[in-house]
N, C-alpha and C positions, 0 to 999 in steps of 0.2 A: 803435803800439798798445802800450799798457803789459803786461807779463805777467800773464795772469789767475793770484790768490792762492791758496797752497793753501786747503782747508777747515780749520774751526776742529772737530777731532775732541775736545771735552772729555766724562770719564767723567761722571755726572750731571749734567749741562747736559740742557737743555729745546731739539730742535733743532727747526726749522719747514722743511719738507722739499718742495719741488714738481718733478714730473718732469713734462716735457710730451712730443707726440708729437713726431717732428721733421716740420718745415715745417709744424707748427699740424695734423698729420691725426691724425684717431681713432686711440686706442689700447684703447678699449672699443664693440665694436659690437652687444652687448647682455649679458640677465644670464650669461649661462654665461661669459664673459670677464669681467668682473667679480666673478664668485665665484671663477673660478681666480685670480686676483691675491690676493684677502681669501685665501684657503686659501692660498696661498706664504706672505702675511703672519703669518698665524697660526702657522704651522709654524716658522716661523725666530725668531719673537718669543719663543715659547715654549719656544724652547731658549739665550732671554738672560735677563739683568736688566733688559733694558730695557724701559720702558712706553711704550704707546700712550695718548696723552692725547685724540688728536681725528684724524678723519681723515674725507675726502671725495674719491669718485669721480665727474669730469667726462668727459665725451665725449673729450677731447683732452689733459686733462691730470689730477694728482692733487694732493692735499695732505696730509700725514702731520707729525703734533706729535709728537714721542718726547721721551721723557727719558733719556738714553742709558745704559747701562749697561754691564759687563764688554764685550759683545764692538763693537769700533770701528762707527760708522756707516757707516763707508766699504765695509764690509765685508756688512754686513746691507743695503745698497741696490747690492751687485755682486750679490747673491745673487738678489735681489727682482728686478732688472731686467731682468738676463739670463735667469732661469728664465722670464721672462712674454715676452721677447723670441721665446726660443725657440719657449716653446707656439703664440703669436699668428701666427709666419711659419710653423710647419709646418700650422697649422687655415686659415689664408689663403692658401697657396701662394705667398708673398711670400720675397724675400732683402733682405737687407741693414738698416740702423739701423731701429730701432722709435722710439725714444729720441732725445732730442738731445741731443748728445754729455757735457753736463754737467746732470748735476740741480741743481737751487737746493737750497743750505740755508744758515738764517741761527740762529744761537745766540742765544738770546731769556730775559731779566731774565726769570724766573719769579714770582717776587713782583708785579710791576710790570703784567706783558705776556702771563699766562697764558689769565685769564680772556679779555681779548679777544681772543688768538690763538684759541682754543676757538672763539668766538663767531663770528669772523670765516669761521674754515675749514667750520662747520657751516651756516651761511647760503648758503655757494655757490649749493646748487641751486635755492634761491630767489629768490636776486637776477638768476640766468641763468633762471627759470622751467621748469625741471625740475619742478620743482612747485610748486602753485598759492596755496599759502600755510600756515601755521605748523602746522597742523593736521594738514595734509599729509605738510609736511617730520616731525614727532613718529613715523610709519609710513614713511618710507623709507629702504630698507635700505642705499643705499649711501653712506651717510655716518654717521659715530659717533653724532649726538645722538639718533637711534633707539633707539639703546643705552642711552645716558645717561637716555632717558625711559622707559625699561625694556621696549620693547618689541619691539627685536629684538636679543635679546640676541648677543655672542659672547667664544670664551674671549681674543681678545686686546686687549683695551682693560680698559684699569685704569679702571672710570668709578666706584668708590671714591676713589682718588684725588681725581680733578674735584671730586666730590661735597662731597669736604672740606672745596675752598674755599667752599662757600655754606653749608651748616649741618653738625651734628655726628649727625644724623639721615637717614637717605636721603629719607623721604617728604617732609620741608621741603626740603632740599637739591635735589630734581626742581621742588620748586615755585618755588625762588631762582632755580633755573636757565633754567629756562624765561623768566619773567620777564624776566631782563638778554639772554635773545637776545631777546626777543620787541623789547624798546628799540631793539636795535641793527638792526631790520630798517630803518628809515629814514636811517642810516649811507651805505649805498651803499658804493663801494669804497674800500677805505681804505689811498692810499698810505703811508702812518706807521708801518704793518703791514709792509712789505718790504724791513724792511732798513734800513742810514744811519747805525747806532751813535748818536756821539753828535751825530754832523749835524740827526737829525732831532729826537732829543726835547730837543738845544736851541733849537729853533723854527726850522731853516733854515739855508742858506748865509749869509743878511743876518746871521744874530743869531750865526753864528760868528768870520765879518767884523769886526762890533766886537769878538767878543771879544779879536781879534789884532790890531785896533788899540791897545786898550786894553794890550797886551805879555801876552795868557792865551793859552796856547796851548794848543793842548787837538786832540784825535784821533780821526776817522771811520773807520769800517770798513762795507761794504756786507755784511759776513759777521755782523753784530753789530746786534741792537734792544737798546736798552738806555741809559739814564743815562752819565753822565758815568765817574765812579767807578767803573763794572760795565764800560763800554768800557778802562777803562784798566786794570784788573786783569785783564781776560779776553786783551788784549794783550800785557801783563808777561809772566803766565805762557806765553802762547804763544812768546814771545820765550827765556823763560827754558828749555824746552821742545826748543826748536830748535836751543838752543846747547849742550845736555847732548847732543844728537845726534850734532851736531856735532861734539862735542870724543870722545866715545866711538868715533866713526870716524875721528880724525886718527889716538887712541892704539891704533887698530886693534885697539877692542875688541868681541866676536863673542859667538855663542851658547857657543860654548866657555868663553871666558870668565866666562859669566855663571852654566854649570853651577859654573866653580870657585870663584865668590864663595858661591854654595850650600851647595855642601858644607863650609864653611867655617861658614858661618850655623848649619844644620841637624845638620853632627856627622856625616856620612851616607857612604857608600861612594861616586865619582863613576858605577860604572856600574849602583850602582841605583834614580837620578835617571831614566834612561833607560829605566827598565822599567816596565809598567804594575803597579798594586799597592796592597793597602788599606792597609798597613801607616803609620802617623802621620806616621812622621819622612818617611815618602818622599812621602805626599798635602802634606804640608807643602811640602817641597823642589821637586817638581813644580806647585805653585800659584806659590810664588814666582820658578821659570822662566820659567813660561808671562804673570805679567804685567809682570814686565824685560824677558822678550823682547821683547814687545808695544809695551809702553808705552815706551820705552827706546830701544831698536835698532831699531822699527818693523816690525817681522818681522809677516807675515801670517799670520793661525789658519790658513791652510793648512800653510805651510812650519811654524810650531810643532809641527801635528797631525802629521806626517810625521814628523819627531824623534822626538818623545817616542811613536807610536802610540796616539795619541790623534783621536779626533774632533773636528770645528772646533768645534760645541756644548760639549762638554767642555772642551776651552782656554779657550772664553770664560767660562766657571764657574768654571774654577781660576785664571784671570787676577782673577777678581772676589774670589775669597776671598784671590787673590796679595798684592790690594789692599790688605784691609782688614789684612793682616799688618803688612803693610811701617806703615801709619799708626798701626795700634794698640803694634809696636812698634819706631818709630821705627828702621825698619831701613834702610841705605844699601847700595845696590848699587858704588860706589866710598867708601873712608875716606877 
């Protein structure tokens, strides 16, 4: 059996997220468990840059579109799983896995695979007959297009966003919207939607076949929907990614480290990088800790939070403004 792949954790990528129960058993057995999971979700989304694009709650399993932001995926669905793990075995008198052992998420061409991704995830409970049809689904609460149709609103779904993609108005934009799911109700399920890179939206195994008969050689990933082009540069960089990691732990380089590249950038004393503080130079020096550490070294918003005295919500903030420093100017954590 081949080693299963890490996850593709990119900052603003569009991930498509599903957690099932383990062995196929409920993980919702009615609304007060499903509003506690929406209420985890809200509380943790609301302390990132990340948005909720679409999301649907099933009997047995879920499905969540984010577009990711400052704080890692990995990290925003330990938090999700296990706080819902907990509530549901101490309300059940249950022990052990709620979950099975790995969530699905696949990083998805946003231009390309939005709109259907949306469409796909929000149709769940009607293609399973949760409920009885479109009209239906427009008032039920536990899936995002309630939201999107304006009708049960909440604070963490960006359906501005969504809205975008159909008009530049909300009142047409509900009506565009509406519309392209209503088309897709006769769809069914859509394997093309799960994954495959560029296996799938080059039409198949066959049509990849010739392409390597032909001497094209070209690259699938079940972690990745997405074109040709969009698989291969989502690779490069994960590639490129892993070898900066790499090489920064051959040279046995640390969080210590990364304070003395700082203080160097910034102009700043090294121990008052370490201390909480409003002061410019140091919210500056402390954002660009917190997303080298991150992004870089791999270090988890906990172990960050603990350093610097900081809260995990907080790192993922100053990780996100660490970000736009380093790109706005062109700053390098090694010369």
């Amino acid at each position: 059996m081949m080693p299963r792949k890490a996850r593709i954790d990119a900052t603003d990528a569009v991930q498509h997220i599903m957690a099932r129960g383990i062995e196929g058993r409920k993980i919702f057995c009615n609304d007060s468990d499903r509003a506690n999971i929406i209420e985890r979700l809200s509380k943790i989304l609301q302390n990132t840059t990340t948005r909720c694009l679409a999301w649907a709650l099933m009997p047995n399993h879920f499905h969540l579109l984010l577009k990711i932001g400052s704080m890692p995926m990995a990290t925003i669905m330990r938090r999700l799983l296990t706080g819902y793990a907990v509530f549901f075995n101490l309300k059940y008198h249950r022990q052990g896995h709620l979950f099975q052992n790995r969530y699905k998420s696949i990083l998805c061409q946003e231009n390309i695979y939005l709109k259907e991704l949306v469409r796909y995830i929000h149709l769940n409970p009607l293609r399973k007959e949760i409920v009885t049809d479109l009209k239906a689904l427009d008032k039920y609460s536990w899936t995002g297009h309630s939201a999107i149709m304006g009708y049960v609103p909440n604070k963490f779904q960006d359906t501005d966003y969504l809205l975008g993609f159909f008009a530049d108005e909300h009142r047409q934009g509900r009506r565009r919207y509406r519309q392209f799911v209503k088309k897709g109700i006769s769809s069914g399920q859509r394997p093309d939607l799960t994954g495959g890179g560029l296996i799938r939206s080059a039409g198949g195994w066959a049509e990849i076949k010739a392409l390597r008969r032909a001497g094209i050689r070209v690259r699938g990933d079940e972690r990745i929907l997405g074109e040709g082009e969009f698989v291969e540069r989502i690779l490069a960089d994960e590639d490129r990614l892993m070898q900066e990691k790499y090489e920064l732990k051959a040279a046995g380089f640390d969080f210590k480290a990364v304070i003395e590249r700082v203080v160097v950038i910034v102009k700043i004393d090294p121990k008052e990088v370490l201390v909480p503080g409003k002061q410019a130079t140091r919210v500056k020096a402390r954002n660009l800790v917190c997303f080298w550490s991150s992004r870089k070294l791999g270090m988890t918003t906990v172990d960050i939070a603990g350093r610097l005295s900081m809260s995990q919500s907080a790192v993922s903030k100053a990780s996100y403004r660490g970000e736009k420093m380093v790109r706005e100017n062109q700053l390098k954590l090694i010369e």
